[in-house]
N, C-alpha and C positions, 0 to 999 in steps of 0.2 A: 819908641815905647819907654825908653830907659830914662827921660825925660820925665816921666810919667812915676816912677817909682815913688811911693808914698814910704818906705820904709825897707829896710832887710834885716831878715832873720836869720839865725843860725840855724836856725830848723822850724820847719814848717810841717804840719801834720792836717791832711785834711779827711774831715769827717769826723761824727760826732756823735759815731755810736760807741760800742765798747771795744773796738779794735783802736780807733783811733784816741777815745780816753783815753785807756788804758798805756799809750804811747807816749799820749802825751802827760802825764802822771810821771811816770817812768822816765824821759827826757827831762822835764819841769827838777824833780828832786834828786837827779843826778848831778843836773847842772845848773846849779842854782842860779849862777851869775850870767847863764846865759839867756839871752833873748829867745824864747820860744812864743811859736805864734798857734793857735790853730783854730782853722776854716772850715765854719759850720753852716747849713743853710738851716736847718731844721732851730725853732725858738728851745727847741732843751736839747742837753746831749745826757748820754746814756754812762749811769755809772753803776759799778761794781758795788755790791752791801753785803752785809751780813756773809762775808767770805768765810769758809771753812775748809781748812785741807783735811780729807777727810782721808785718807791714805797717802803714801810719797808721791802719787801723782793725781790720783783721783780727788777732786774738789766739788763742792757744791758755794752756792752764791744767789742773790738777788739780784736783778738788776733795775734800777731806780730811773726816774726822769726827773733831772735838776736843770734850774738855769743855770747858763752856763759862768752867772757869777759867785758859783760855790767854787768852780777851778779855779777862778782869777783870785779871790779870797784867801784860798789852799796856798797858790803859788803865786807869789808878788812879779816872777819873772816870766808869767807867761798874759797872753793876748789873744783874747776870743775875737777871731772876725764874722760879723754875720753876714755869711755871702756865701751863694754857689759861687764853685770855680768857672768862669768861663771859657778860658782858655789857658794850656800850660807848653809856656816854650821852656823845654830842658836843655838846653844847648846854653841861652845865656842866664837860665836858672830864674826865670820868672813866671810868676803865677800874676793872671789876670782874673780879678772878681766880679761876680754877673752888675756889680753896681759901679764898673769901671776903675775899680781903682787897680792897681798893679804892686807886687809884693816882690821885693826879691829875696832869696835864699840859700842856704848854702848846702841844708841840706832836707831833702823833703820824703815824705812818708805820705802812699796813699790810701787811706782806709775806708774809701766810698761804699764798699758794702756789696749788693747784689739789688739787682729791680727783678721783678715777678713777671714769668713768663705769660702774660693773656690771653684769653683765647682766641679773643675777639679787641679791636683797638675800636673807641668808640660807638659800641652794640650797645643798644638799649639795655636794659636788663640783666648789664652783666655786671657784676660785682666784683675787686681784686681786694681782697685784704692784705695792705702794706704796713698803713701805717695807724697811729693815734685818730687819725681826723676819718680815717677809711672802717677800720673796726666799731667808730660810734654812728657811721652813717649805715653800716649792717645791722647794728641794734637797731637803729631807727625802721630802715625797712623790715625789720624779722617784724617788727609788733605787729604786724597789715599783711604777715605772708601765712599761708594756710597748708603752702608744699613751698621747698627750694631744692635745687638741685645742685650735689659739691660734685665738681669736677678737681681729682687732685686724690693722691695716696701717698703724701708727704705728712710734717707735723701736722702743718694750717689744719689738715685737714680732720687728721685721729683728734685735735684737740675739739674742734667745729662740733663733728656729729655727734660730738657725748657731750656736749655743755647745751646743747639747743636742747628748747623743750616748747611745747605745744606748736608743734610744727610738724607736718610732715618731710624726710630727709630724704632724699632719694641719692644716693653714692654711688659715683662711678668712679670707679679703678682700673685701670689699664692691668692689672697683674691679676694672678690667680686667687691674692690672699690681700687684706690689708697692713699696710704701715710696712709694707717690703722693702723698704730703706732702711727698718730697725730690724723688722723682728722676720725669722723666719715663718713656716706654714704652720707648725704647732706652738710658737706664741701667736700666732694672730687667731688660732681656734680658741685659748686660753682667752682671750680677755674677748670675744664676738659678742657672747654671751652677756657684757656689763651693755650694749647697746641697745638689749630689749628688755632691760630694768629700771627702775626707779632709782634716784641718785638719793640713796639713806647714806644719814651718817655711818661709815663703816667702820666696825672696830679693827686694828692691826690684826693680818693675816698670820693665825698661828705659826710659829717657824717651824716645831718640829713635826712634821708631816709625814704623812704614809709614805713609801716609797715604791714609784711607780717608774717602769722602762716601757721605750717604743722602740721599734725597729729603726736603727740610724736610718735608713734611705726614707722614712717618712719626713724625717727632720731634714732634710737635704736640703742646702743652704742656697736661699736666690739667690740671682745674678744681682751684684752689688752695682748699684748708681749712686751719683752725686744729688739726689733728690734731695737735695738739705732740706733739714727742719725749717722750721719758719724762726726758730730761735736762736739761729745762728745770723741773725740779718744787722748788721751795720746800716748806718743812715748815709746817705747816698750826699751827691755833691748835688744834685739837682733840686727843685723845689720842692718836692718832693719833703713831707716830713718826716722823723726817726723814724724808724722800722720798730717793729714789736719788740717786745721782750718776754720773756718767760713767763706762765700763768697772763699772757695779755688779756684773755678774756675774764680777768678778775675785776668787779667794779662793774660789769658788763652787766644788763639783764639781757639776756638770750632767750628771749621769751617771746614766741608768734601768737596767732591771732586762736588757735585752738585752744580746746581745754584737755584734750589731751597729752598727757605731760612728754610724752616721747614715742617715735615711732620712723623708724633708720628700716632703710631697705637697700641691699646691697648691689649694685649690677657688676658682677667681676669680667675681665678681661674684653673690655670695652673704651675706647675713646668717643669725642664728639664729632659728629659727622658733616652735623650741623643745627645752629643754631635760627632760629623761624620767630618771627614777635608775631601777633594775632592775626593782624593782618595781612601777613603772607602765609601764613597757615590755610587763612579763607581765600585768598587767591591761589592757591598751589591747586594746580592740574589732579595732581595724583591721588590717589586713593590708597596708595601702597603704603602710604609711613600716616598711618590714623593713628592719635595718639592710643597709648594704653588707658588711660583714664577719661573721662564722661567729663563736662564742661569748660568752661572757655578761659582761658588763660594767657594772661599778659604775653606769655612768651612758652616755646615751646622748644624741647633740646633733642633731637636725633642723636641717637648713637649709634656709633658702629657695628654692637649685635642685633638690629633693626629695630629696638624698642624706640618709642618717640612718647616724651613724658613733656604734659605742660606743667609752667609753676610761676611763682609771683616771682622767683628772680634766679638766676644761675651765680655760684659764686666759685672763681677759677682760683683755684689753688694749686696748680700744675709746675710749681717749682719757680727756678728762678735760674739769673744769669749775672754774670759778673758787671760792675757796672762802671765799665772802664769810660764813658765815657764825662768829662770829652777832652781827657787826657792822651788820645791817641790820634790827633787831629795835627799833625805836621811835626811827630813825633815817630820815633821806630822801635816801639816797643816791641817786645817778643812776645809772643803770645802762646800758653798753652790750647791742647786740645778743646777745652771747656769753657775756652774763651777769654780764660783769667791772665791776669801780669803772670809772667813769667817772674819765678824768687829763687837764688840760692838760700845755703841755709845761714845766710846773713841779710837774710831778709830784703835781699839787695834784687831789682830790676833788672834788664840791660839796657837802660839809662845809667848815665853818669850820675852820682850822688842820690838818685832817686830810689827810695826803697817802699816795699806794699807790707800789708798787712789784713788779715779779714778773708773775707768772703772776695774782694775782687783780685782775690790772684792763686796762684795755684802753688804748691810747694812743688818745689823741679829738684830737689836733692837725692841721693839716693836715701830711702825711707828705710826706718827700721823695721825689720818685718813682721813687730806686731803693732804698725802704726799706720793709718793711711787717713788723708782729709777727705772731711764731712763737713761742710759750712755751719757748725753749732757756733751756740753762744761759749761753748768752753774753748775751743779753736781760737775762736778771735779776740779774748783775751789772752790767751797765750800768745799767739801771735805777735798782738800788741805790744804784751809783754816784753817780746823777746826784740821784734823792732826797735823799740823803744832802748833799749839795752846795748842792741849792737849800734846802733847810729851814736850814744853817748860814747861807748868806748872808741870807736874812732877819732869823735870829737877828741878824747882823752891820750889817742894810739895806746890802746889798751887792747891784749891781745882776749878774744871771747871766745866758746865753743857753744853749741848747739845746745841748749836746755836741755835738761831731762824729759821734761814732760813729753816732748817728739819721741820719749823709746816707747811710751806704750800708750794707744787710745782709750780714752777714758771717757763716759759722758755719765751723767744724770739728771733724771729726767722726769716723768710724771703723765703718763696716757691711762683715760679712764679710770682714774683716781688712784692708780696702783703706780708706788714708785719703781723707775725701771733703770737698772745699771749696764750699761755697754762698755767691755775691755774688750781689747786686743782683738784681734778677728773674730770676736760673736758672731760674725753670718760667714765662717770659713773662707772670706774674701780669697780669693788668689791659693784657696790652700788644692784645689781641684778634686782629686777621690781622696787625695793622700792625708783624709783625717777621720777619725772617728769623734762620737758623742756620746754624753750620760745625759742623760733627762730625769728629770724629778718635778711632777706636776702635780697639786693638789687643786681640784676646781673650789674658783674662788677665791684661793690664799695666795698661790706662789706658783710662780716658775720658772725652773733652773735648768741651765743648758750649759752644758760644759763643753768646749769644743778640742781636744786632743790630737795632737798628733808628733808620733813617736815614741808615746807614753809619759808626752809633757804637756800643760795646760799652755794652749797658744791663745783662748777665747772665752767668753763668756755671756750668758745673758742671763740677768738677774730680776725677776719681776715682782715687786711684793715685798715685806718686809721680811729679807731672808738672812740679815746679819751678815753675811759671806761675803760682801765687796771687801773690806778690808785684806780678808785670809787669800780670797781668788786672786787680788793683783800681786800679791808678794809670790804666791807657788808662778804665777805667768811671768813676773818678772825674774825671780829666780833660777826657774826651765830646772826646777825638781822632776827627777823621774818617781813618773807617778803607777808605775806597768803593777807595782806588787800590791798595791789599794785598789784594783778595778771597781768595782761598782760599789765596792765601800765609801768610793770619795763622795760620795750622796746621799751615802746611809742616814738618815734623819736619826737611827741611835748610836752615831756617833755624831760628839763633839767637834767638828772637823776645825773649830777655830780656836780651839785650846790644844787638839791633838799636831798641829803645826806650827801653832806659835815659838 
């Protein structure tokens, strides 16, 4: 094969979402004189816009879809290949691309992303929203559907059932509550209510609000998964095009065949049992699973609390997995529980020179304890970020430490039109009984969740335009004892972001 070598890089970065950008960005203008290559299959890769650090860790940002000759324009020293990876031997440090040609390297970064777990592998009827080309073929079918059914209680899906309109929604959720990867049982009763309303323009949620308490054990914190949003997806090495980005359904018409503007009906703590197209509907024996509704439909979805709904199409949004391959194929990578690369906090493999980034690997350091990975779109710029960084200072033998950003999680976000801030253990991850909470809920406008323990802020959840992510990450990064302000820290008449500044 070495025969066969068209060229070598000094680093090689493959994927072309924003883990991989963002690396190769990072790699590109650290090292100017160096050869950087990086290996995209997807026609655009995914960049970073209108960035804003909006506190010392918390950021918000765009993310855009350019060809990929705005990076080559940017940086003279890097080289877009358009090619899935076929095969990757790490031993003699070469990448084979799906169009045969062979790359070698010195050092390589892999930021292929995550692919979506389906429910069904080629089922009639079933719809997977990945990517650019998959989200206008769901516009296309909603305009002809009159019921769909989301299977899925991640982003894909809180974003899905509040942007569809003249459709009937039918949502199944395997959990008790909705969006249980962000928000606890009394944010998901706060925002229920925006799914059987009309989408008016809304004016900003007053900030200073009545001030309302609930019994902590109401708010008691699910069990945390790696249910990643759909906004944290990098684009894959496979044919596969980019993976979404943030507001993807922006530019969408979401609009079915009714005239009815919206109409979501919940099924909680259910999965699918099975899925039936018409014709095995009419051939099935049984009498026992008779759909819930009156006439004949394309396809029909059994769930597991016996209900059986038909509809013009199922759309699975049931998470995702790392998408190592086909990087693991006569290789010995280490693998996390979850499937991902195995990473120090040098973003390093246990391949020799091989380092990840994104959604397809798992962070294996020890974490700081108000930090843990969530496959978002902020993770895998940082990530990027931070690959990108360590691979140049080695290039450099430049000694580096662990970013900041890793002390404390940070997301921002946007579900049913209300913006929504996640720090530090918001859903009391890992923290067991040994925490308490303040709530402050005004229907409508806001809701705040502070999550305590020892009389220091370790979390939060911010919904609505509440001013307080700024004040909230300084007091959690700080670990101010907060025991002598009890239920003041939420007093809406006081100023809590002048009275701590």
């Amino acid at each position: 094969m070495t025969d066969r070598i068209r060229k070598t890089f000094k680093c090689v970065v493959v994927g072309g979402g924003i883990a991989g950008v963002t690396c190769v960005e990072q790699l590109s203008s650290r090292l100017p004189s160096t050869d950087v290559a990086l290996i995209t299959a997807g026609p655009h890769i995914k960049a970073v816009t209108n960035y804003k650090q909006v506190a010392k860790v918390l950021e918000e940002f765009d993310v855009e879809e350019q060809p990929p000759s705005v990076l080559q324009e940017k940086f003279p020293n890097l080289t877009v290949i358009p090619s899935a990876v076929n095969t990757l031997h790490t031993q003699s440090h070469l990448v084979e691309t799906a169009d045969g040609h062979v790359y070698g390297y010195e050092k390589l970064c892999i930021c292929s992303g995550a692919r979506p777990k389906l429910l069904t592998q080629g089922k009639p009827y079933v719809l997977g929203i990945r990517d650019t080309d998959s989200a206008q073929e769901f516009q296309t079918q909603l305009t002809q559907a009159k019921r769909i059914v989301v299977i899925g209680n991640g982003g894909i899906a809180l974003e899905l059932v509040y942007e569809v309109e003249g459709c009937e929604v039918i949502w199944a959720v395997k959990d008790s509550a909705i969006g249980n990867t962000f928000f606890d049982a009394g944010a998901a009763q706060f925002l229920i209510p925006s799914l059987g309303a009309d989408k008016p323009e809304r004016a900003a949620p007053c900030k200073r609000a009545r001030y309302t308490t609930e019994d902590p054990t109401a708010g008691e914190a699910q069990t945390f998964t790696a249910d990643r949003h759909m906004r944290g997806r990098d684009s894959g090495p496979t044919e596969a095009g980019s993976a979404l980005g943030p507001d993807w359904h922006q530019g969408l018409v979401l609009k079915g065949a009714e005239r009815a503007s919206r109409r979501v009906s919940v099924e909680y703590q259910c999965e699918v049992e099975q899925i039936f197209t018409s014709e095995e509907m009419l051939n099935s024996q049984s009498q026992t699973h008779k759909p819930d509704t009156e006439g004949t439909w394309p396809v029909y979805v059994r769930l597991t609390n016996g209900k059986t709904f038909g509809c013009d199409f199922v759309v699975s949004a049931t998470g995702v997995t790392p998408n190592t391959e086909p990087f693991l194929h006569g290789n010995n990578f280490a693998l996390a529980d979850d499937g991902g690369l195995r990473i120090d906090d040098h973003m390093v493999t246990s391949e020799p020179d091989v380092y990840a980034a994104g959604d397809v690997c798992t962070a294996c350091w020890e974490h700081s304890p108000l930090w843990q990975q969530m496959r978002l779109w902020t993770q895998a710029r940082q990530m990027g970020w931070h690959a990108g960084r360590c691979m140049a200072a080695r290039v450099l033998s430049e000694a580096i430490e662990l970013d900041f950003c890793f002390e404390l999680f940070s997301h921002i976000t946007k579900f049913f039109n209300y913006k929504v801030v996640l720090l530090g253990k918001f859903n009391a991850q890992g923290l067991g009984s040994d925490y308490e909470l303040l709530l402050r809920c005004t229907k409508g406008q806001e809701y705040v969740k502070v999550v305590l323990q020892g009389g220091r802020m370790v979390g939060a959840v911010l919904i609505g335009e509440t001013d307080l992510e700024e004040t909230f990450e300084n007091l959690i990064l700080n670990q101010m004892d907060l025991t002598a302000y009890g239920e003041d820290l939420l007093n809406p008449n006081v100023d809590i972001e002048d009275y701590f500044d």
